[in-house]
C-alpha positions in Angstrom: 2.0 15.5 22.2 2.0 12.8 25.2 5.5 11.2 26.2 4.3 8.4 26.2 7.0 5.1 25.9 6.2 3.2 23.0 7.1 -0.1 21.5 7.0 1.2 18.1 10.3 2.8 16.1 9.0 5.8 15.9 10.6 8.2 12.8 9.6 11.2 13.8 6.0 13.3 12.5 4.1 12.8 9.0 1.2 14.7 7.7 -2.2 12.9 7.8 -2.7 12.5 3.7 -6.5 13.1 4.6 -6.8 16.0 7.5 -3.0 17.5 6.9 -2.3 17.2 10.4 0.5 16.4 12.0 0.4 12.7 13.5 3.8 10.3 14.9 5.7 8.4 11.8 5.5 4.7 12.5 5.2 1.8 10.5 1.3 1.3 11.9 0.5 5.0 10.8 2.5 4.3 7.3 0.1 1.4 7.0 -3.2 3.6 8.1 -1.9 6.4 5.2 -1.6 3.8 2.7 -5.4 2.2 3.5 -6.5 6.5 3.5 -4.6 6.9 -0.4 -6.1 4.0 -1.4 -9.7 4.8 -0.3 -9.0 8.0 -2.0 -7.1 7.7 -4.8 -8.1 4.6 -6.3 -12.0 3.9 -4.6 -12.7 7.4 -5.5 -13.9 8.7 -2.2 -13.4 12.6 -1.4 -11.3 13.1 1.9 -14.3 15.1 3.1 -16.2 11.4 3.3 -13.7 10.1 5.6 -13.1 10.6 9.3 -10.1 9.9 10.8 -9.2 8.4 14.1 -12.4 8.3 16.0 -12.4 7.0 19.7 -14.5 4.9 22.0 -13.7 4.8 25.3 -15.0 2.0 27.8 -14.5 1.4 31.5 -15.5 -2.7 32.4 -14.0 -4.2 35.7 -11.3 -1.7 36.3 -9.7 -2.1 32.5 -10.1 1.8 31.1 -9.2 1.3 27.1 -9.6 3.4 24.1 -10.5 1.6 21.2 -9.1 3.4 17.9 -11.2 3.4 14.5 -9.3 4.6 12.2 -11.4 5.5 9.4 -14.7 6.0 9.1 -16.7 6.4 5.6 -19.9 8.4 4.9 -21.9 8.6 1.8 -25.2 10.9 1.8 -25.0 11.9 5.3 -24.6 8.8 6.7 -21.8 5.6 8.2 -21.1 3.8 5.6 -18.0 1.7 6.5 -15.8 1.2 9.2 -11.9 0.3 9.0 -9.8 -0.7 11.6 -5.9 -1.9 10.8 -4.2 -3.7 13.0 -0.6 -5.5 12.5 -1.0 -9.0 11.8 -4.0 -12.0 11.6 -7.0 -10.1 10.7 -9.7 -13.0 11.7 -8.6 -12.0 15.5 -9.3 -8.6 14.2 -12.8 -9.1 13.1 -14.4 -9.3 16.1 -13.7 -5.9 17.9 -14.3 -4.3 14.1 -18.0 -5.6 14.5 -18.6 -5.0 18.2 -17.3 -1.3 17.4 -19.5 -0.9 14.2 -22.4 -1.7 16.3 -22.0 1.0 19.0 -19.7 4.1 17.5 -23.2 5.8 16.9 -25.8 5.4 18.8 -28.8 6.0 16.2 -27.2 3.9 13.7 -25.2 0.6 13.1 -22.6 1.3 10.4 -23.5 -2.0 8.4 -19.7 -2.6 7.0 -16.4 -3.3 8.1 -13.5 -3.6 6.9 -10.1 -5.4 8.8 -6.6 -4.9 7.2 -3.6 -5.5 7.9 -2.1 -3.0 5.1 -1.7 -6.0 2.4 -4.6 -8.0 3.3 -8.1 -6.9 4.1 -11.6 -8.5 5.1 -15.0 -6.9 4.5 -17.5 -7.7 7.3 -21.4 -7.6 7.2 -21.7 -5.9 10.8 -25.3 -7.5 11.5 -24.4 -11.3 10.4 -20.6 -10.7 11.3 -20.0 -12.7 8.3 -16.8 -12.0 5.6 -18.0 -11.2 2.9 -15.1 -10.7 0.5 -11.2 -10.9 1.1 -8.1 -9.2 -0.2 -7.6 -5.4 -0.6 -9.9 -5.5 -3.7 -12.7 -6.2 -1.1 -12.3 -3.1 0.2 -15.3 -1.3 -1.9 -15.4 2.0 -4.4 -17.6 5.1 -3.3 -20.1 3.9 -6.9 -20.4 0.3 -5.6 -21.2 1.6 -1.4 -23.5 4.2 -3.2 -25.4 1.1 -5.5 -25.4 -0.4 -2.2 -27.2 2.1 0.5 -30.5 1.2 -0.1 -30.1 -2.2 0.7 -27.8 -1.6 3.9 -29.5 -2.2 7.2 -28.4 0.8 9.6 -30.7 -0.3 12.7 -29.1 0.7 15.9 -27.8 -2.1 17.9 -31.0 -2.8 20.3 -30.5 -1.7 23.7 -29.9 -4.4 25.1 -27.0 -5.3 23.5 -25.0 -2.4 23.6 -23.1 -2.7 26.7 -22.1 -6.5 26.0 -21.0 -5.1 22.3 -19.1 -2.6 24.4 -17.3 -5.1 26.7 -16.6 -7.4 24.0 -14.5 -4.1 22.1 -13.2 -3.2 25.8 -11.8 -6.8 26.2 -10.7 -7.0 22.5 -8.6 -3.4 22.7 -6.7 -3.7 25.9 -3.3 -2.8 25.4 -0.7 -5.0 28.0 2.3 -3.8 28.5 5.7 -6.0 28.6 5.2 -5.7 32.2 2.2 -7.6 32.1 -0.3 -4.7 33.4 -2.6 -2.3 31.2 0.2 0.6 29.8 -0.4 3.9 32.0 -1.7 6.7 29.7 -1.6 10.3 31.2 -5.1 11.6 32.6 -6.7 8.2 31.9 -9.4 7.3 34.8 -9.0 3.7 36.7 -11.9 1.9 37.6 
């Protein structure tokens, strides 16, 4: 693992409830564990339907950033649902959850997003980028995504809109240290 200075109170190491690896105790990973049990245990989805922590990484006017998903939901082979949790308002969260459902594969959009903050949550049509439902509740069971695949649209973003998608997530993600400049991280390349 990276030494790399955080801002977070970090408690030590947890095991990931869905992979069973090891990953840093904080109060944002508590938060990510709870959304995972809940998809789980009480939407009914197998841990085999979920990947965890997926990455895109952009490079736009000299700003590297990694843009975290944290979980991503497949039924019958394809993305589902995408969730992102981040601490605090989730309408400034909705954004970057669309622009990264758009372009995390490139043969298909994932059509739904969810934003949560670990008590509240937003589900987010990907094409329209409209809410449609709020509140953990929102967040939908595996038999209500399944009734809904056939009428999901999973076209690709077109072309010509995938790098502005990708800027808009690269602006939306950049981390700013205290110090007022992008935080260093280890073997990341500058543009």
């Amino acid at each position: 693992m990276a030494d790399i200075p955080s801002h977070h109170m970090i408690y030590g190491t947890l095991s990931d409830f869905v992979t069973g690896e090891p990953v840093v105790d904080t109060d944002d990973e508590r938060y990510r564990q709870k959304l995972a049990r809940l998809l789980v245990e009480e939407r009914g989805f197998a841990r085999e339907e979920l990947t965890m922590r997926s990455t895109i990484e952009t490079l736009f006017a000299r700003q590297f950033v990694v843009s975290k998903i944290d979980i991503v939901v497949s039924l019958a082979g394809r993305k589902v649902l995408l969730l992102r949790y981040g601490p605090g308002s989730l309408v400034t969260r909705e954004r970057a959850a669309i622009a990264a459902a758009r372009v995390l594969d490139k043969t298909a959009r994932i059509p739904l997003a969810v934003v949560s903050n670990g008590e509240d949550a937003e589900l987010l049509d990907v094409g329209s980028g409209k809410v449609l439902a709020q509140g953990l509740e929102a967040i939908p069971s595996r038999d209500e995504l399944t009734a809904l695949l056939p009428k999901l649209d999973f076209t690709p973003v077109a072309a010509a809109r995938r790098e502005p998608e990708l800027r808009i997530l690269n602006a939306f993600d950049v981390e700013v240290c205290c110090a007022g400049g992008p935080c260093a991280l280890p073997g990341a390349q500058e543009g």
